[in-house]
N, C-alpha and C positions, 0 to 999 in steps of 0.2 A: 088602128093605124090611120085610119080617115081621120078621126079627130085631131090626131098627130099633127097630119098635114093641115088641117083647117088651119090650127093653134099660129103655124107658121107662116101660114098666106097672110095672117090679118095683122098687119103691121100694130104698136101699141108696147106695153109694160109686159102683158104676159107671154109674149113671143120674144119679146128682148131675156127674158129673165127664163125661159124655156132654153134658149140659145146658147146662155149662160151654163146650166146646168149640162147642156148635151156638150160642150168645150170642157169644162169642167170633170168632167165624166172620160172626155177623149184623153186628156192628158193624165190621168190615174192609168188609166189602163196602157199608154204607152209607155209610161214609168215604170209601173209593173212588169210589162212584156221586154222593155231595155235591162232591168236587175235579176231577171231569171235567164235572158240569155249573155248576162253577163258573168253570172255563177258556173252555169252550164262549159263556158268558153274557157274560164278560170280550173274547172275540173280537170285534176291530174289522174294519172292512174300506177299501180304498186303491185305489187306481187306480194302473194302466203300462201303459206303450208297449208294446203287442206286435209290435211292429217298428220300427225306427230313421224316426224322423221328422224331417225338416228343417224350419229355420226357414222361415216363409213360407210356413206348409203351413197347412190350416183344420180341423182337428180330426173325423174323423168316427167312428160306431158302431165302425168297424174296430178302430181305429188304438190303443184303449183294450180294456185286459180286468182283470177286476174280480179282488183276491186278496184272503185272509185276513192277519188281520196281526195281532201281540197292542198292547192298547192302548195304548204308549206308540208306537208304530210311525201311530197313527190321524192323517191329517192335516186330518181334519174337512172333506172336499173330495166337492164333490157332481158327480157327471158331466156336471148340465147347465151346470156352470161352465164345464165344458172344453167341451163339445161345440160347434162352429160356431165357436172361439176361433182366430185366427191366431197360430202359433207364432212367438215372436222368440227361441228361443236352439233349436241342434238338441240331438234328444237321440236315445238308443242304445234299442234294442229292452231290455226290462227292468226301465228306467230308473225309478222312482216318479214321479206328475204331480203337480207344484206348484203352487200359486196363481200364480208368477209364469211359468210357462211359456207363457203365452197374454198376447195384447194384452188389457187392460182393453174391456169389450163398449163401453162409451161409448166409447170414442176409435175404433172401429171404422166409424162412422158420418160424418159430415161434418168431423171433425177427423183425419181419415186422408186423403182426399183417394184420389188413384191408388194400389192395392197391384199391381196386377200391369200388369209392361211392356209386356206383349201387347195389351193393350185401348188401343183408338185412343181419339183425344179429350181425353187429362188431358195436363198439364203437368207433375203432383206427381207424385214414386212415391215410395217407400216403400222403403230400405233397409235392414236389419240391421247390426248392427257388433258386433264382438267387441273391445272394449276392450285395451291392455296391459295398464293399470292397471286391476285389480279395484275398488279404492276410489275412483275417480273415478263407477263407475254407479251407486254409490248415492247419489251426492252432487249427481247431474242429475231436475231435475224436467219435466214436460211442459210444452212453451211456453217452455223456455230455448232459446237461441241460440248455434251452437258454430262454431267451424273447426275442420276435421278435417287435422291435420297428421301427417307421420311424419318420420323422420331423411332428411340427403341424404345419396348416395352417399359425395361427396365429404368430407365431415365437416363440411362450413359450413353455415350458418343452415336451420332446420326446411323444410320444403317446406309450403308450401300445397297442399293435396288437394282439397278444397271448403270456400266461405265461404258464412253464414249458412245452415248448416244448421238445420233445426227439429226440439226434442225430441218425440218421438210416446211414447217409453215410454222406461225406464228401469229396470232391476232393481233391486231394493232393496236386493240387495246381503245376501239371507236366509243366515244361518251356522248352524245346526241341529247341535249337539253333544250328545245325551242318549243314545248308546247306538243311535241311530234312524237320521236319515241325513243327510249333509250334504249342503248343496244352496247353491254360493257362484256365482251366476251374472253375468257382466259385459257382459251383449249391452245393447246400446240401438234404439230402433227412429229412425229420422231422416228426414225429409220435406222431399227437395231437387228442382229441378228435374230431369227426367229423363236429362239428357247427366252431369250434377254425380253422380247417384246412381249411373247404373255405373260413373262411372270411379271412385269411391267403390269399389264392390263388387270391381271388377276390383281396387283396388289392396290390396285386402285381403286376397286370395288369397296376396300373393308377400311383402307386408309388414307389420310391425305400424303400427298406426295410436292416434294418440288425439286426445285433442277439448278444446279450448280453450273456454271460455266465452267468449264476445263479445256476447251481447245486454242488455238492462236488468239484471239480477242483475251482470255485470259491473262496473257504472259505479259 
């Protein structure tokens, strides 16, 4: 350090060119210290599943944990969206939380009717459905009216599965291409009497299904 100081008491080329190097030096490291808290400043933050949730699940403190994300990645989504939210499409531990991963909080309330089988007393339940056709869930609104058909064995006429089903939700059918993350989801949620809605569910397991419009938009 003493020599330091000597270097720069004694006027001359190597105090000039020492002087150089210490300016030189200052303006790297402010440069450096302005693009890391300009990143830091730029950092957005997102929400995911920290483990695999299925549809028909209710959103709790768990089930979410909060990451860093740079801002094109930000999807503007607040936790108390999702929290209490019944999930209508599943999703994988990891997975980023959407707007449309949850039922709408209105439709949760008296235009749901029965969500879970186990509870004596309701007539309505409440089923999830995975579409074949991706572009038919965006093109269903709540309060339309469907039959739920799939192929027969045989190769003759559609089967009927359930009639006058009711639309409870519908995905919009969101396509996200910017580098960030795509998110094309085709579940619907549906509001059938409760013998209609498992065999609904059951048959959805072993085959593809999809959904006719039948109500007033129909006509």
């Amino acid at each position: 350090m003493s020599t330091l100081l000597a270097r720069l008491q004694q006027p001359g080329f190597a105090r000039s060119r020492l002087l150089r190097k210490i300016f030189t030096f200052m303006l790297f490291a402010t440069a450096a210290l302005l693009l890391l808290a300009s990143r830091t400043t730029q950092e957005s933050q997102a929400w995911r599943y920290a483990h695999d949730v299925p549809a028909g699940n209710v959103l709790r403190e768990d089930d979410l944990e909060r990451i860093a994300v740079p801002p094109d990645f930000d999807t503007a989504l607040s936790k108390d969206h999702l929290l209490g939210g019944i999930t209508v499409v599943d999703r994988k531990a990891g997975t980023l939380a959407a707007e449309g991963d949850v039922l709408d909080p209105r439709l949760q309330a008296g235009n749901v009717g029965e969500i879970s089988p186990n509870s004596p007393g309701g007539s309505l339940h409440i089923v999830p459905l995975k579409l074949v056709d991706a572009s038919v869930a965006a093109l269903l609104v709540p309060g339309d009216t469907v039959t739920v058909v799939t192929a027969s064995e045989d190769e003759g006429p559609p089967r009927v599965v359930a009639d006058g089903a009711r639309v409870i939700f519908a995905a919009s059918g969101v396509d996200i291409e910017n580098n960030t993350f795509r998110s094309n989801q085709t579940a619907v949620l549906l509001q059938l009497p409760a013998d209609a809605a498992r065999e609904v569910a059951a048959a959805s397991l072993s085959q593809p299904l999809a959904v006719v419009l039948s109500g007033a938009r129909a006509q």
